[in-house]
N, C-alpha and C positions, 0 to 999 in steps of 0.2 A: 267151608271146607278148604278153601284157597289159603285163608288165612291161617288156620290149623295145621295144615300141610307144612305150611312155612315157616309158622314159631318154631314149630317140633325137629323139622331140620335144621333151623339158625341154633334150635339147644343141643342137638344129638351132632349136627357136622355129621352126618350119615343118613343118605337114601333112604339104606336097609334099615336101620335101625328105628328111624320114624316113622315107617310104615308097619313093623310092628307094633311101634306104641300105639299107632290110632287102626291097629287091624286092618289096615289097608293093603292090597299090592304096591309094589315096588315104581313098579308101571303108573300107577294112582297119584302114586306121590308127584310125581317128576312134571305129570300133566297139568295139575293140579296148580304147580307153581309156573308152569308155562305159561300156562292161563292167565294167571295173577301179571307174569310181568310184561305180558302183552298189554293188558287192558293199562298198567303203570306208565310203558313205554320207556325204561327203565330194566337192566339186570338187578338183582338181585343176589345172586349167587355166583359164586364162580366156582366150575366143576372139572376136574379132572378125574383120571382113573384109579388116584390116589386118596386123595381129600374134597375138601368143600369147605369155603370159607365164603365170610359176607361180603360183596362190592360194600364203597362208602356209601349208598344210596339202602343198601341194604340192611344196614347197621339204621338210617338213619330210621328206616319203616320200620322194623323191629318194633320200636315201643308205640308208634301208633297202631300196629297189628294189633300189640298185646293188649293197650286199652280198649279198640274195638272187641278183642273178644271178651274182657273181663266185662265191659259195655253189656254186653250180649248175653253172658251168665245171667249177670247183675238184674236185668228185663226180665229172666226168666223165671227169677225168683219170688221176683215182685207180683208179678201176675199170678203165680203158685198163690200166692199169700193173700191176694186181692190188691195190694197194692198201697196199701196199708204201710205207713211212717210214721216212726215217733217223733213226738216233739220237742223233742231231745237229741236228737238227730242231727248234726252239722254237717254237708258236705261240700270242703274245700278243696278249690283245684290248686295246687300249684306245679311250678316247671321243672325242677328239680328238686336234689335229694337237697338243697342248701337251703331252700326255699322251704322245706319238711322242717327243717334240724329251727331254722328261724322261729317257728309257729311251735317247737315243743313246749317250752315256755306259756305261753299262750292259751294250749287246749288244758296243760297241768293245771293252770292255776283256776279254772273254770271247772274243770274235773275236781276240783279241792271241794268248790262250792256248790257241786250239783254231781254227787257220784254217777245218777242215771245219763249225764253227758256223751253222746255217742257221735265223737268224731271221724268223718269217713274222709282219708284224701286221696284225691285222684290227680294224677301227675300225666302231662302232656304239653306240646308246645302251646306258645302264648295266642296263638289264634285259635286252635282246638277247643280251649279252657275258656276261650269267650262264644263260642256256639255252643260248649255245654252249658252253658250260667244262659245263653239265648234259650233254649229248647228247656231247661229249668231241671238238666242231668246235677248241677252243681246247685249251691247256692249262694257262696260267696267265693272270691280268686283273689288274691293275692294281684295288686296294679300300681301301674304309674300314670301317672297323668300324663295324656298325649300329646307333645308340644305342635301339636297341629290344631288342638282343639277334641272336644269331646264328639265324637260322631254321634249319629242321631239312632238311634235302636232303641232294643228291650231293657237295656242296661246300663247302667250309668254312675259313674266315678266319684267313688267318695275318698277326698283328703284326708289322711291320718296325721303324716307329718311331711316338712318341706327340710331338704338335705342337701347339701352340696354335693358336686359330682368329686370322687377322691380319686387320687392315684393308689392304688395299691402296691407294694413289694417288698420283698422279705427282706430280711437284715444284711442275707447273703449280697445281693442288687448293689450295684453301683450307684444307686440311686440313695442309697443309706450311709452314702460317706463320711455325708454330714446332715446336720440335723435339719429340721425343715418346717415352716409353718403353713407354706403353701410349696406349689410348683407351676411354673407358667409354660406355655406350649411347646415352647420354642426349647425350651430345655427336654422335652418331651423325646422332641423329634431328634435327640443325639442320646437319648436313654437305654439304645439296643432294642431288641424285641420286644413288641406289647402283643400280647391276648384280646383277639376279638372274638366276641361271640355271632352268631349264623344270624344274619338279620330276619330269617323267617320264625326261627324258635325265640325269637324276642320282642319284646316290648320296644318300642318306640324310642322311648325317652333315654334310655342305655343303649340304643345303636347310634341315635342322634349325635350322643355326645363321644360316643368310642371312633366316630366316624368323623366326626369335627378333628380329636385329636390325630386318628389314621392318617387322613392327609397331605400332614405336616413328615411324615416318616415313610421311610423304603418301604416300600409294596415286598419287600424279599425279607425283612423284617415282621411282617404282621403272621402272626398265626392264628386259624381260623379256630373257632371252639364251637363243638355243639351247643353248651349252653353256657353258662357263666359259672354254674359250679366247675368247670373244667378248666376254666380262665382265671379262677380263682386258685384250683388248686397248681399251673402253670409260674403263678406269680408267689405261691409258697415256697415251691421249687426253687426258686430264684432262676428259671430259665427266662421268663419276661415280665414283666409290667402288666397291668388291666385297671381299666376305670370301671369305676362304680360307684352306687348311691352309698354316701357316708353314712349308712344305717349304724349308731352307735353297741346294737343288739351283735355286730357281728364284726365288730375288734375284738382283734386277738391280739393276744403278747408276742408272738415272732411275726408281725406285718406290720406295715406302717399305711395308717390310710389318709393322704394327705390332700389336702383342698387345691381342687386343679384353677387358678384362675385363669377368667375367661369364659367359664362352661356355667357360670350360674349356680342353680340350686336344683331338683327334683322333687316333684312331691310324690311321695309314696303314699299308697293304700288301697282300697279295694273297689273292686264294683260289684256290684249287686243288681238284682232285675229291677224297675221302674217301681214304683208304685210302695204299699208300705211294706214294712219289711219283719218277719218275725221278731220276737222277743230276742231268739237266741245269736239271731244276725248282729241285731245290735251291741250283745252285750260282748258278742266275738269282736265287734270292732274299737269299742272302748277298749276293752283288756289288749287289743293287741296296739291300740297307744301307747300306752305304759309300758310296755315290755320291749319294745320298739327302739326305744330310748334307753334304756337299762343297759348299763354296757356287762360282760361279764362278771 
């Protein structure tokens, strides 16, 4: 109900109005989310006599609200049904909507060769999507390999391909003055503004190396992103720079993604639960080799 309460008002921006959606008092509503940011320790909302808008903190819960509660449909369903899943069934976590658009490619061309193909993606940050692939809500996530080493769990990292770390930035960027095979740090750190993304909604291996480069550059310079599609599209703007894995699937024509030296390689790909792995797992991890590497 806490959660409900507080989708419905982060969509309506009105008390009144949420609490008619969910046929509640006015009163219900307000308590309801009090509740909620007590037990956070955290605002969530900021409220006047006029309006209602999100705190940053509030903004940030929003999509984990929302996946708990479609979590919680999704249970409900399953139990209606017995709980019963087809074999044909895929369900992939990934972090954002960049990380959806990467995998079109991928679920298409498996859907060519098997119409009954029933791809399901569930989007939330990068720790979330490894306790649903623990608890076995997903079954395969979109990963980097950890440059600390592979932790010990239910789960475990399979290599697809190994990439260098790029600079990204559009044509607009100061950084496209002249042409470029590589970029080294020290040029970095006089590049104006780079995009970093939130070390908790990410992977490792892309904060390691954005944080290697941050460093070297003004703290009044860095801006912070929720996740890397935001960082991305920051660097399209041509308002800053961002690094990222040189995945060839997602060069575009107005960006330039250029080999940072110094920062190494990354390997991309997925992890999956321990032990064997269905048909459909596998054939989702070859195919998204090939596709991987496919530039435009």
């Amino acid at each position: 109900m806490q959660l409900s309460c507080f989708v419905e008002v982060a969509s309506q921006l009105s008390f009144s109005r949420a609490a008619e959606a969910l046929h509640v008092s006015q009163p219900t509503v307000s308590h309801q989310i009090q509740a909620l940011e007590t037990e956070l320790g955290c605002s969530l909302l900021v409220r006047s006599t006029r309006s209602v808008r999100l705190t940053d903190e509030g903004i940030e819960f929003l999509a984990t609200a929302n996946e708990m509660l479609a979590l919680a449909d999704q249970a409900k369903r399953r139990v209606a049904r017995g709980g019963a899943r087809s074999a044909d069934t895929l369900r992939i976590g990934v972090t954002d909507g960049m990380e959806a658009q990467l995998l079109a490619p991928v679920m298409g061309r498996i859907h060519r060769e098997d119409a009954a193909f029933d791809p399901v993606l569930r989007m939330g940050p990068y720790s979330a999507l490894c306790d649903m692939l623990e608890t076995g809500m997903i079954d395969v996530m979109l990963a980097y390999r950890d440059p600390d080493g592979d932790p010990a769990g239910a789960t475990v990292f399979r290599r697809v391909i190994d990439v260098p770390v790029a600079c990204v930035y559009s044509d607009q960027h100061p950084l496209a003055a002249c042409e470029r095979e590589t970029v080294g740090l020290d040029e970095l750190a006089e590049a104006g503004r780079i995009a970093v993304v939130n070390p908790r909604m990410s992977p490792a291996a892309i904060v390691r190396a954005q944080r290697d480069a941050g460093l070297r550059v003004d703290p009044e310079r860095m801006m912070m992103c929720q996740c890397m599609e935001i960082a991305l599209a920051l660097a399209h703007a041509g308002v800053a720079f961002t690094l990222m894995a040189d995945i060839p699937a997602m060069h575009r024509a107005e960006l330039n993604f250029v080999p940072v030296k110094g920062l190494g390689t990354i390997s991309l790909g997925v992890r999956t639960r321990r032990g064997r792995r269905p048909a459909l797992v596998d054939r989702f991890i070859d195919v998204l080799g090939v596709e991987l590497l496919r530039e435009p």
